[in-house]
C-alpha positions in Angstrom: 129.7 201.1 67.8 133.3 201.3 68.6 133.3 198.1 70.7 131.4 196.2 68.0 133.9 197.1 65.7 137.1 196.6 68.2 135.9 192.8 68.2 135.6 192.3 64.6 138.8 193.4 64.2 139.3 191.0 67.1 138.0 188.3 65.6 139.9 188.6 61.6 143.2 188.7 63.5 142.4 185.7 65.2 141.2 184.1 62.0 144.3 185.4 60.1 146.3 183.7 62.4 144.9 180.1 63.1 143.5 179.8 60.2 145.1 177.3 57.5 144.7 177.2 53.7 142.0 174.9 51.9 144.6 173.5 50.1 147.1 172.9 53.2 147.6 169.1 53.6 147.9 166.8 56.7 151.6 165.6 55.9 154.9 166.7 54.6 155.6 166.0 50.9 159.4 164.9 50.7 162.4 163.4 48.6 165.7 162.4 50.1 169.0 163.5 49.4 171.7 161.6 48.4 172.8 160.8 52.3 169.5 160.0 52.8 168.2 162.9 54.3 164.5 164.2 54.0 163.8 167.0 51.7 160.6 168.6 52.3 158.9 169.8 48.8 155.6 171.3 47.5 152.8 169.4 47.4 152.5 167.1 44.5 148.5 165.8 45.4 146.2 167.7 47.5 143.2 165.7 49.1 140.1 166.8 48.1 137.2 164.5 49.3 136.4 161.1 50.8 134.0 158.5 49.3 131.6 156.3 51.2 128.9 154.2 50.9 126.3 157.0 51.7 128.2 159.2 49.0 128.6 156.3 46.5 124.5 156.1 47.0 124.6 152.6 48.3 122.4 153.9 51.6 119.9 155.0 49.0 116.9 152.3 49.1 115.2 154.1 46.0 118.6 153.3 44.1 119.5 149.7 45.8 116.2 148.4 44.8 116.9 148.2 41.1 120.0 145.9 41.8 118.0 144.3 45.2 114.5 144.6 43.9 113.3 141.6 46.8 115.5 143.0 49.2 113.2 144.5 52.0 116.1 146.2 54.2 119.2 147.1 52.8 121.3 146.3 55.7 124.9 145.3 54.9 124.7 146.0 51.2 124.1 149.5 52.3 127.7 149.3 53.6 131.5 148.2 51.8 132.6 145.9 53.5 136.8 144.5 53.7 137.5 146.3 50.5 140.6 144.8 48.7 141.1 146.0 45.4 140.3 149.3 43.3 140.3 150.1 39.7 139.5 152.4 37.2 138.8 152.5 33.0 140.1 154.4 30.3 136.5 156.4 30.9 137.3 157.1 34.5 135.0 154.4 35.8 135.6 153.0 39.3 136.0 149.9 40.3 135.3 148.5 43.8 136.5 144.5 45.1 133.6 145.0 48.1 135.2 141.4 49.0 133.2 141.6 52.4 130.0 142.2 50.3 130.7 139.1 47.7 130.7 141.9 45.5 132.3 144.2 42.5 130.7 147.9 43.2 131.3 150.3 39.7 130.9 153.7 40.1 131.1 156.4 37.2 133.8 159.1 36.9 131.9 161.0 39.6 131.8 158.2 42.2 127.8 157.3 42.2 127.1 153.9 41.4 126.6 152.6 38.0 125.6 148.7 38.7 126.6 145.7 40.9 128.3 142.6 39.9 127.5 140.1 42.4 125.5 137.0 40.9 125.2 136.1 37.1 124.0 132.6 35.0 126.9 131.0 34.4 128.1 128.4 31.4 125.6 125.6 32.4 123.2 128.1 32.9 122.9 128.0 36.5 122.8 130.9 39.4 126.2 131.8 40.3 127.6 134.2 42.7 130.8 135.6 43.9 132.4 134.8 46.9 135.1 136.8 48.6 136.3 138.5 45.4 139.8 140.2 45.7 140.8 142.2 42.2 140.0 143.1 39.3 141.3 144.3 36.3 139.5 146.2 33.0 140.8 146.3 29.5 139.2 148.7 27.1 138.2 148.4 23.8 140.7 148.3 20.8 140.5 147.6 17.7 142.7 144.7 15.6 143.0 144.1 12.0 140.1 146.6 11.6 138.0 144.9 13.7 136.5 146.5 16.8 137.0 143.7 20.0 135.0 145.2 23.3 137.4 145.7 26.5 136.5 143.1 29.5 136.3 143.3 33.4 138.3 140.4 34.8 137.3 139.6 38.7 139.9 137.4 41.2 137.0 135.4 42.8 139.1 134.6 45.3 137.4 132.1 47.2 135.6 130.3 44.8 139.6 130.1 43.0 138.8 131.3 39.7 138.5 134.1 37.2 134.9 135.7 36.2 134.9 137.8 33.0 132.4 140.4 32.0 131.6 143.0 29.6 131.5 146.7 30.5 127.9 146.3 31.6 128.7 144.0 33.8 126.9 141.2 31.7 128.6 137.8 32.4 131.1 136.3 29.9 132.9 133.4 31.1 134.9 131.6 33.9 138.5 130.8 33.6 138.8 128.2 36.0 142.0 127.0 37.8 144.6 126.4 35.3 145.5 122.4 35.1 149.6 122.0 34.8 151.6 119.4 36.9 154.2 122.6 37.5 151.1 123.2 40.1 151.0 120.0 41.7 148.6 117.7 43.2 148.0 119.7 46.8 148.2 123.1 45.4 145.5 125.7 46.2 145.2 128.1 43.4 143.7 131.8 44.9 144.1 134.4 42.4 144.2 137.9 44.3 145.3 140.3 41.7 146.0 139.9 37.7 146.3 141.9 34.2 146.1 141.8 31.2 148.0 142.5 28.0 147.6 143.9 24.9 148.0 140.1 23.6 145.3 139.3 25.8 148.0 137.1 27.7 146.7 137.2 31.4 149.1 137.2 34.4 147.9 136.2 37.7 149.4 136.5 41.1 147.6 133.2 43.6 148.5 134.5 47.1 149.2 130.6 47.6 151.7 129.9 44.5 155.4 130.5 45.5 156.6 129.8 41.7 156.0 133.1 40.3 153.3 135.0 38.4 150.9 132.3 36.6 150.6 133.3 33.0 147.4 132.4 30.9 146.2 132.5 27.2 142.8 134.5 26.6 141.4 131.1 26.8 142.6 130.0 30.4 145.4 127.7 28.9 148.3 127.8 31.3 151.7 128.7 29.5 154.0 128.7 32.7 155.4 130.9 35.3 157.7 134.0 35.3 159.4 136.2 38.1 160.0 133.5 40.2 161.1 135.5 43.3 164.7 134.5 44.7 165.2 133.2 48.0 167.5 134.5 50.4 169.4 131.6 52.2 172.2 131.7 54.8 175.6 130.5 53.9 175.7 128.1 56.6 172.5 126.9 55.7 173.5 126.2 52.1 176.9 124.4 53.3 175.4 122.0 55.5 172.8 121.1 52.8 176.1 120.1 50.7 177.0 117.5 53.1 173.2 116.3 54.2 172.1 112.7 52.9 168.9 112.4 50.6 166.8 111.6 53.6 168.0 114.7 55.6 167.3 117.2 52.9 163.5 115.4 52.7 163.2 116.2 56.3 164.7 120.1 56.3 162.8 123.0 55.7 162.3 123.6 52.0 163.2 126.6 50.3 161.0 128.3 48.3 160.7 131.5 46.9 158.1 134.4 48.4 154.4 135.0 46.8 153.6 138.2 44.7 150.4 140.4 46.4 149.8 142.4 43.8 150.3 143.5 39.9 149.7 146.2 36.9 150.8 146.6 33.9 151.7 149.6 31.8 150.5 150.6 28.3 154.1 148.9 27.0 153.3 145.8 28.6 155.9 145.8 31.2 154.3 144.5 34.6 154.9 145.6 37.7 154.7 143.9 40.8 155.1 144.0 44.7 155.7 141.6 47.4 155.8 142.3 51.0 156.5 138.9 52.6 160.8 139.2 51.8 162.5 139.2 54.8 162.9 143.0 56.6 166.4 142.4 57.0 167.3 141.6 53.0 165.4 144.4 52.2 167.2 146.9 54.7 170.4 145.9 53.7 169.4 146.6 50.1 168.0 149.8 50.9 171.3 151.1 52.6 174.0 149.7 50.3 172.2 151.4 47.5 171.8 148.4 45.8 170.8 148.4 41.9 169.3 144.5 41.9 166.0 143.6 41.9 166.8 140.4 43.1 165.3 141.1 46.6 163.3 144.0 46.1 159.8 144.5 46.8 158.5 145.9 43.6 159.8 144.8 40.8 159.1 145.4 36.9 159.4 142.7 34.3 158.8 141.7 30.7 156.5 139.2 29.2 159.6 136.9 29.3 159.9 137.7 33.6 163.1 138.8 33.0 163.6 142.0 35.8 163.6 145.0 33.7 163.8 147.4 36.5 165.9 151.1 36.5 167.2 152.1 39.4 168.7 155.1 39.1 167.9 157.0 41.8 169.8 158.0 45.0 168.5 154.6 46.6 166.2 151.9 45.0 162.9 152.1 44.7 161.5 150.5 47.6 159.1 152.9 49.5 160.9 154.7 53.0 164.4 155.1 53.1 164.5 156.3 56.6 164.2 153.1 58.3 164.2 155.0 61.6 161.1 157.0 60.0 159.0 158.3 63.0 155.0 159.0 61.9 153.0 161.7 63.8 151.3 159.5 65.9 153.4 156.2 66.3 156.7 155.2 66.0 157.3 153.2 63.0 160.7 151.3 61.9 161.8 148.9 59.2 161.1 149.1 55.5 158.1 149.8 53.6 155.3 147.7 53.6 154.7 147.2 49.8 151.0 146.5 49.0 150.2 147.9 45.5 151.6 149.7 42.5 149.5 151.7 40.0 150.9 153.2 36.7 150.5 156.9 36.6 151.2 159.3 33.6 154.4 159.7 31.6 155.8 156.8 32.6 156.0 157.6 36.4 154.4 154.7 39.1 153.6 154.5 42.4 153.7 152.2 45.6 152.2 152.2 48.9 153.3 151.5 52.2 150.6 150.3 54.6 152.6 150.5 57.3 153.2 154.2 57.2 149.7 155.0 55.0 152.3 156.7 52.6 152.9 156.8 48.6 156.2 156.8 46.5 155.5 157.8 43.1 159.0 157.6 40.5 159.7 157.8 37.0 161.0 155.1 34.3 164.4 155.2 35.6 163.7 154.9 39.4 164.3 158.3 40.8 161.6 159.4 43.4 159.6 162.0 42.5 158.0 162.6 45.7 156.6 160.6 48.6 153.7 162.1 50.9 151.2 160.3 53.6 151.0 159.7 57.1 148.3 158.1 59.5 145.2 159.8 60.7 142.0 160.8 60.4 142.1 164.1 58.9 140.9 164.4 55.0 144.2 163.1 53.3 145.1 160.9 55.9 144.8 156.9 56.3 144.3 154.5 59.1 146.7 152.8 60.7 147.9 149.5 58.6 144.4 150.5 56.4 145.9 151.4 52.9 145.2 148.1 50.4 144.9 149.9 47.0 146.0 152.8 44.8 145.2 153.6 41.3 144.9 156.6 39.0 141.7 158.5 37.2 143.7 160.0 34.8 145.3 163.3 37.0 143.9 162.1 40.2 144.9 159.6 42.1 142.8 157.3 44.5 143.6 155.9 47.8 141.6 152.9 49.1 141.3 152.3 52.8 140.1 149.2 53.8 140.0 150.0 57.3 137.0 152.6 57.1 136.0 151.3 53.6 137.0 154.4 52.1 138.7 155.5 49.8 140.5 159.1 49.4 140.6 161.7 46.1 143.9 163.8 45.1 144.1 165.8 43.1 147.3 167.3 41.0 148.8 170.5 42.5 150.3 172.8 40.6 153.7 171.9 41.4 152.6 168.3 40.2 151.0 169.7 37.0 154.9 171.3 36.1 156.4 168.4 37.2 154.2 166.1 35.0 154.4 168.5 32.1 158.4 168.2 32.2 158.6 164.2 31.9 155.8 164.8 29.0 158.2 167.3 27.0 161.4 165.5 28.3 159.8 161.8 26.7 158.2 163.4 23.3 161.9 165.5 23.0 160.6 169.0 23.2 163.9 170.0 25.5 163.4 173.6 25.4 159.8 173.2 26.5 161.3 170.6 29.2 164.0 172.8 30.2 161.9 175.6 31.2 159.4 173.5 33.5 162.4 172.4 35.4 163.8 175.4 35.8 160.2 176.2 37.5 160.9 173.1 39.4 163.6 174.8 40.7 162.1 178.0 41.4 159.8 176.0 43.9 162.3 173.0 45.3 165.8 173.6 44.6 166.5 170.7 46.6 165.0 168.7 43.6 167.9 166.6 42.4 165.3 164.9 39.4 165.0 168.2 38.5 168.8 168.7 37.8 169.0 165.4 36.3 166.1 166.4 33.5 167.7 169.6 32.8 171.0 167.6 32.4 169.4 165.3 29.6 167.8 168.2 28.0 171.1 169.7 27.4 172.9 166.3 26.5 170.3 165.2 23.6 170.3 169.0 22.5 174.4 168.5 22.3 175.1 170.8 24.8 177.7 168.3 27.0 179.4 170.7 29.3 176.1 172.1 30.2 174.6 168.9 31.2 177.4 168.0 33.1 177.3 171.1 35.8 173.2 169.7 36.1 174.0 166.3 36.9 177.0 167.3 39.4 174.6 169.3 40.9 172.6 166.0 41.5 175.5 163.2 42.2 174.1 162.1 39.2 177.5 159.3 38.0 176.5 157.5 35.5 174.6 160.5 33.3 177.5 162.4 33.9 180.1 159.7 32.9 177.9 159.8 30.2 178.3 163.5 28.9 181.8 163.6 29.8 182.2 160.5 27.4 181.1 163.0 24.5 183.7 165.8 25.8 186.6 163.4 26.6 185.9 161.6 22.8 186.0 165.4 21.3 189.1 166.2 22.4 190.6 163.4 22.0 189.7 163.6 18.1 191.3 167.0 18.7 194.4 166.0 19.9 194.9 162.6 18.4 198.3 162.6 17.2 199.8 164.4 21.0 198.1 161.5 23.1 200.5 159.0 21.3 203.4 161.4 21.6 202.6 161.8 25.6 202.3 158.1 26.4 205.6 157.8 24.2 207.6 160.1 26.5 206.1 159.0 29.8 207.1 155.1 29.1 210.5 156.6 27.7 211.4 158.6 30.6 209.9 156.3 33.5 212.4 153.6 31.9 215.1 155.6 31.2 214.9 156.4 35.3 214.7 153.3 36.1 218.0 152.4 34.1 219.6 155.2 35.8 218.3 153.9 39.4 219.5 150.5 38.2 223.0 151.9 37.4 223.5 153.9 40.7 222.3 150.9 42.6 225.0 149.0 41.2 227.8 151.0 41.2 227.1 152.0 44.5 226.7 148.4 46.0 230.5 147.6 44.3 232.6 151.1 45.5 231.2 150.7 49.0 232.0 153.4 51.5 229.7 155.8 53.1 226.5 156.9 51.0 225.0 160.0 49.2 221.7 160.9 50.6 220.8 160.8 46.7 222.0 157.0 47.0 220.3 156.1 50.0 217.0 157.2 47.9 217.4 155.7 44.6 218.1 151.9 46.5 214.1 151.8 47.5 213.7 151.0 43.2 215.9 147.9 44.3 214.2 146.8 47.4 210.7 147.3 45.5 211.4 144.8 42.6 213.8 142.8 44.7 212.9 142.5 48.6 215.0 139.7 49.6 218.4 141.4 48.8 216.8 144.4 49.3 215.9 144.2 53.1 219.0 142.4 53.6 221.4 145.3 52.3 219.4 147.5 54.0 220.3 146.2 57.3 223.1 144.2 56.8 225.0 146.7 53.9 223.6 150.2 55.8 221.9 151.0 52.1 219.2 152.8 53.7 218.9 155.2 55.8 216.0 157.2 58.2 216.3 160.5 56.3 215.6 158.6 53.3 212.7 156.8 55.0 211.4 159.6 56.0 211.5 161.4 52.8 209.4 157.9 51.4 207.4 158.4 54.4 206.7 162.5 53.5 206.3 161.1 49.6 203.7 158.5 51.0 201.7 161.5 52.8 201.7 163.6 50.0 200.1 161.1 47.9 197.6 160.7 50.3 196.7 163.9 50.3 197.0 164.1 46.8 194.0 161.0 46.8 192.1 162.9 48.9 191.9 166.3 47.4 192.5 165.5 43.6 189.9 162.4 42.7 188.0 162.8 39.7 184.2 163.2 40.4 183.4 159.7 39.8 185.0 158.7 42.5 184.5 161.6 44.3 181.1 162.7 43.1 179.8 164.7 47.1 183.5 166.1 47.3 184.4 164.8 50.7 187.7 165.9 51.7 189.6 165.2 54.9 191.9 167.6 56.3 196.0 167.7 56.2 196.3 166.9 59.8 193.8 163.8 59.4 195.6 162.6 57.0 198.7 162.7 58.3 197.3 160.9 61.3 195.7 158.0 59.3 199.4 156.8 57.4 201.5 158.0 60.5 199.5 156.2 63.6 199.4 152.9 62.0 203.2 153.1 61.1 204.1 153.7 64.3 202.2 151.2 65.9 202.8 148.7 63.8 206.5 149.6 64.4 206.5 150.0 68.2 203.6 146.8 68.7 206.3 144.0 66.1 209.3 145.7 67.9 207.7 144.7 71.0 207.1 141.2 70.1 210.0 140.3 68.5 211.9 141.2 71.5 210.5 138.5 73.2 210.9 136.0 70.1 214.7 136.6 69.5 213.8 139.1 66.5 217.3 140.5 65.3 216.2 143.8 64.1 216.5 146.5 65.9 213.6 149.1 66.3 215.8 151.3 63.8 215.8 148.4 61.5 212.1 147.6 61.5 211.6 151.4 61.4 213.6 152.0 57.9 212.5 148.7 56.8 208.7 149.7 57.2 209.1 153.1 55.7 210.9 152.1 52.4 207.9 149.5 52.0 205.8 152.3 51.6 207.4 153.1 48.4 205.0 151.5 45.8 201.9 153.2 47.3 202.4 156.9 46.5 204.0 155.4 42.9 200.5 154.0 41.9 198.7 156.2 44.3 199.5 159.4 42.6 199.2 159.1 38.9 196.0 156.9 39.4 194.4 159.6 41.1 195.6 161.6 38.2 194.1 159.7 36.0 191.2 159.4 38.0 190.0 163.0 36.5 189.4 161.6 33.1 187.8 158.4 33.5 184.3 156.9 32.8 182.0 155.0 35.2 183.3 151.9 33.7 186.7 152.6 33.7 186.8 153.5 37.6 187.7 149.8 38.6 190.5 150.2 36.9 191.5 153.1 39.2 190.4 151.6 42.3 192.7 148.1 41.3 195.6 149.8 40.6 195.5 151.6 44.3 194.7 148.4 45.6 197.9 146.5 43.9 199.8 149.4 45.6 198.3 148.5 49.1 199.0 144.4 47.9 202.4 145.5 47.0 203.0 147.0 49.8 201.5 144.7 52.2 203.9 142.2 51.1 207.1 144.3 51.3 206.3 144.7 54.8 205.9 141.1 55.6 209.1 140.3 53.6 211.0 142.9 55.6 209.7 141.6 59.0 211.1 138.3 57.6 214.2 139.3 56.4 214.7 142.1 59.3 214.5 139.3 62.0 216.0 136.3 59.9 212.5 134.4 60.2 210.7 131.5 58.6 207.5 132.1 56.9 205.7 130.3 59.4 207.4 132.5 62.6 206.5 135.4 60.5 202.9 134.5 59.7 202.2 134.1 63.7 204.7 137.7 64.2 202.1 139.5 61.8 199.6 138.2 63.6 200.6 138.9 67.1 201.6 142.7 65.8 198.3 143.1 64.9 197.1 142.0 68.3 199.6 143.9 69.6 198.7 147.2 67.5 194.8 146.7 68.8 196.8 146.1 72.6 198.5 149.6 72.6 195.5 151.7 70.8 193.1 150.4 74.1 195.8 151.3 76.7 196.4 154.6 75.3 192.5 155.2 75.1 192.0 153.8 78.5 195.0 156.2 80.0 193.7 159.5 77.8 190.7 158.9 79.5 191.5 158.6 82.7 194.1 161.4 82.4 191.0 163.3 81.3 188.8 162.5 84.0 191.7 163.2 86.5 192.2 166.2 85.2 188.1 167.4 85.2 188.5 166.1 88.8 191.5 168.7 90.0 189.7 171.4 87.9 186.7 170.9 89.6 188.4 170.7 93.2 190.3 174.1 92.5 187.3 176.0 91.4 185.5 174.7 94.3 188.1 175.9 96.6 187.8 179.3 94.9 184.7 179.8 95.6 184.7 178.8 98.7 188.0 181.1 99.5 
């Protein structure tokens, strides 16, 4: 009895620990930071089951015979067969493109079969069938003006290059054939893969052979024209030499033309959503990594009925699937962007895309920020084949995957974490902002790496009024442009507060900057008439002369002995300290993730280029009968610094209490401090060594060569110094242990 009960006690430890969850999924559920970096999260959608044909009952002869009562053996309509599309009702039907099968499967909310659309009587009363069908689309019912108009299934018949309408029985309606426009011309092939539908009935179709755009249709087939006309990206040297090619040579060059849609949705507003994967990798990456807010080369893309690109992108990165372009799955190795397939409109506002090439989904809300992105390949419960996901869609909470691979497709459902996460949009969008507050903060609880989550509890506290609150939130998530936002509301509030001091401040700033500057002026002047030696005091006031003046400026300075090095180097210390000042005393919108480099860094990054700019044009001019000295260039260079930490330090001053929009202004002012600068140096070079502007030009140049010269030498030397020195180390410690 004791054994038997040693090895079940054996046996639950062992099943304690292998043992996973029921709930535990194949692959990591994630979010990036704002460097781009995976965060891994709860899961948003479990994986509950996987429908087939047998589940579906389409292996059930007692069932097939009432859609194939002559069929003997069921053979392939026992079977799904290429899959391409998948859709569902506002019942929670399901919709199937079997496009292998010629064929439109609809299942109930429970995934068994409800009927077939495959052949029906068409208009002239004659058997018609359809052939390699691709989408489809279902409006529901609604009712206008009181009166009640029945909802519609709309198939791509892909092949055949039309549009089959039914009812919700799947009784035949009518076919909307190819539209007739001379916008399509003579030789093009119309082969609608994917559409929808408005609440205007207005129908917008994507031909996987129409490069113009989305075709957009009346409920009667009449073709009104074409939107979202996808731009093309063309290099510059291809577009110059097209300026100077004759009428026959651009006849005979490759034409440009835009990239072809591959799929489409549309939301209850009637905003439409659609993806394209055929935009070069390239364009895409580069979009992906310079954060860039366009849509103009993105591969989803949401529009009006007008095709304008309507589009938020407010996230970290734009919504474009994987941001890791170095993103390794568990069983391949898989680089590049997101291959973008379908989108599917999910609730409050949020949407999804799927990448076939990594069998993942990235699901956002309306203003672009990712939510959450799970997947991978396999073939665990959960997981898809490789290059096998076509569709996605939603049954209200649960969300379907369709692979086309195993002619599957895969149920979610809604976690817990992805119930809270719902229920916070759903307060934040109908303004209950305590309610939405609360399921953040349990957000939080279970991912405080959620930056959305930050962000919502940040516009909870701005519409409830509550501006410094909101801004610690979106700080917390790098989050600019909402926190320019709240700060707008605080800045505008004390402002109001202190109206009539901002005036007085402004006032006395002009005042006393110009009543300096007289002063400067004075001392400048008397100084340059009483000759004799000069005050240190004197030496520093005559870099407000050089600044405006640069000509006489440099020239007294050499000629005249008006400068001096302990002035220069106090310039040179004032430069540094403005430096530093930048770097420790931005404002967080330009600062927002609070980099800071250290003293010793920055010291190095003003003082190395000085020097060898100093030492490299020294060098040079030696050889090209330069008259300065290296004294000369030295003071020279350092009294052109002047106009940097003038700018330098009150705009980063300023920098503290600007708006998004006003941050260029910051940013130009330090740059007409680097212009400014820039050429007082090239004026002192010119003055310094009595040069033309053409000498000088080349001089610049060559000191720039000559900079890039002495950096390698010195690189080349520490190295080998080091390598010398690892080499004695390593002799002596060999003769040590050999003594």
């Amino acid at each position: 009895m004791k054994k038997f009960t040693s090895i079940i006690c054996l046996m639950f430890v062992l099943v304690m620990i292998f043992a996973l969850p029921a709930s535990a999924a194949p692959y990591k559920t994630y979010t990036y930071s704002i460097n781009g970096t995976a965060l891994y999260s709860p899961e948003a959608y479990n994986p509950v089951k996987v429908i087939d044909a047998s589940y579906i009952g389409l292996t059930d002869e007692v069932k097939m015979k009432e859609f194939y009562p002559d069929l003997e053996q069921l053979g392939a309509k026992a079977t799904i067969a290429s899959p391409a599309d998948l859709e569902t009702d506002s019942l929670g039907n399901v919709y199937i493109a079997d496009t292998g099968n010629n064929r439109i499967l609809v299942l109930d909310p429970y995934y068994k079969l409800n009927f077939i659309i495959e052949t029906f009587i068409n208009e002239q009363g004659i058997e018609d069938s359809l052939s390699g069908p691709q989408g489809v689309f279902v409006t529901p019912d609604k009712v206008v003006n009181g009166e009640e108009i029945p909802g519609r299934i709309f198939v791509c018949d892909t092949e055949a290059n039309r549009i089959v309408t039914f009812d919700h029985e799947g009784n035949f309606l009518k076919i909307i054939p190819q539209p007739e426009s001379q916008l399509f011309g003579d030789s093009a092939v119309y082969s609608p893969v994917a559409m929808a539908v408005d609440q205007y009935d207005r129908m917008y179709v994507v031909s996987s052979t129409t490069y113009q755009g989305i075709i957009v249709m009346t409920d009667e087939g009449e073709f009104t024209g074409f939107i979202g006309a996808q731009e093309e990206d063309v290099p510059f040297w291809d577009i110059l030499m097209r300026k100077f090619q004759s009428d026959e040579q651009r006849k005979k060059s490759d034409k440009i033309i835009s990239k072809e849609f591959n799929n489409i949705t549309i939301n209850s507003g009637g905003f439409i959503y659609v993806t394209t994967s055929s935009i070069k990798e390239d364009t895409v990456a580069s979009a992906i990594t310079s954060k860039s807010k366009e849509g103009d080369f993105a591969p989803v893309k949401m529009l009006n009925a007008a095709g304008d690109e309507i589009m938020r992108r407010n996230g970290f990165y734009p919504p474009s699937g994987e941001v890791d372009l170095k993103k390794v799955s568990v069983t391949d190795t898989i680089t590049g962007p997101s291959t973008v397939v379908d989108v599917a409109v999910g609730p409050e506002a949020t949407w999804s895309i799927i990448d076939q090439k990594r069998s993942k989904v990235f699901t956002y809300d309306y203003d672009g920020n990712l939510l959450f992105a799970f997947g991978d390949i396999g073939t665990q419960l959960g997981n898809i084949s490789s290059e096998g996901l076509a569709a996605i869609t939603y049954q209200g909470d649960t969300m379907l995957l369709l692979d086309a691979k195993t002619s599957k497709f895969a149920i979610y459902e809604r976690t817990e974490y992805g119930d809270i996460l719902i229920n916070a949009l759903r307060n934040q969008n109908e303004r209950r902002y305590d309610e939405a507050i609360n399921d953040w903060k349990k957000i939080l609880q279970r991912n405080s790496n959620f930056d959305t989550a930050y962000i919502g509890i940040g516009n909870a506290l701005y519409r409830s009024g509550d501006y410094d609150g909101a801004i610690s939130y979106y700080k917390a998530a790098y989050d600019t442009e909402n926190y320019s936002e709240a700060y707008k509301e605080i800045r505008k509030e004390w402002m109001s507060k202190y109206i009539l001091l901002i005036p007085v401040i402004v006032i006395a700033v002009v005042v006393g900057w110009s009543q300096f500057m007289k002063y400067a002026k004075k001392v400048n002047k008397r100084t340059a008439i009483s000759g004799g030696k000069r005050t240190y005091a004197q030496e520093l006031l005559y870099v407000f002369h050089v600044m405006f003046h640069p000509f006489d400026g440099f020239w007294d300075l050499k000629h005249e002995k008006r400068g001096s090095l302990r002035a220069g180097a106090t310039i040179l210390g004032v430069t540094l300290v403005g430096f530093y000042y930048q770097n420790i005393g931005r404002g967080y919108m330009l600062n927002p993730k609070e980099e800071y480099t250290g003293i010793f860094g920055t010291i190095l990054s003003v003082v190395v280029p000085l020097a060898l700019g100093v030492i490299a044009n020294w060098c040079l001019t030696t050889l090209f009968e330069g008259e300065g000295s290296f004294k000369d260039i030295m003071v020279a260079a350092m009294y052109s610094l002047a106009p940097l930490p003038l700018l330098m330090i009150p705009a980063t001053f300023i920098s503290n209490f600007v708006l998004a929009n006003e941050v260029d202004i910051v940013n130009l002012v330090v740059t007409i401090g680097f212009i400014w600068t820039g050429m007082l140096i090239f004026f002192a070079l010119m003055v310094t060594h009595d040069y033309g502007i053409g000498k000088n030009i080349i001089t610049v140049l060559g000191t720039i060569v000559g900079m890039v010269c002495i950096m390698f030498i010195a690189i080349l030397f520490s190295t080998l110094f080091t390598k010398i020195v690892s080499f004695v180390t390593n002799i002596v410690t060999e003769l040590q242990y050999r003594a």
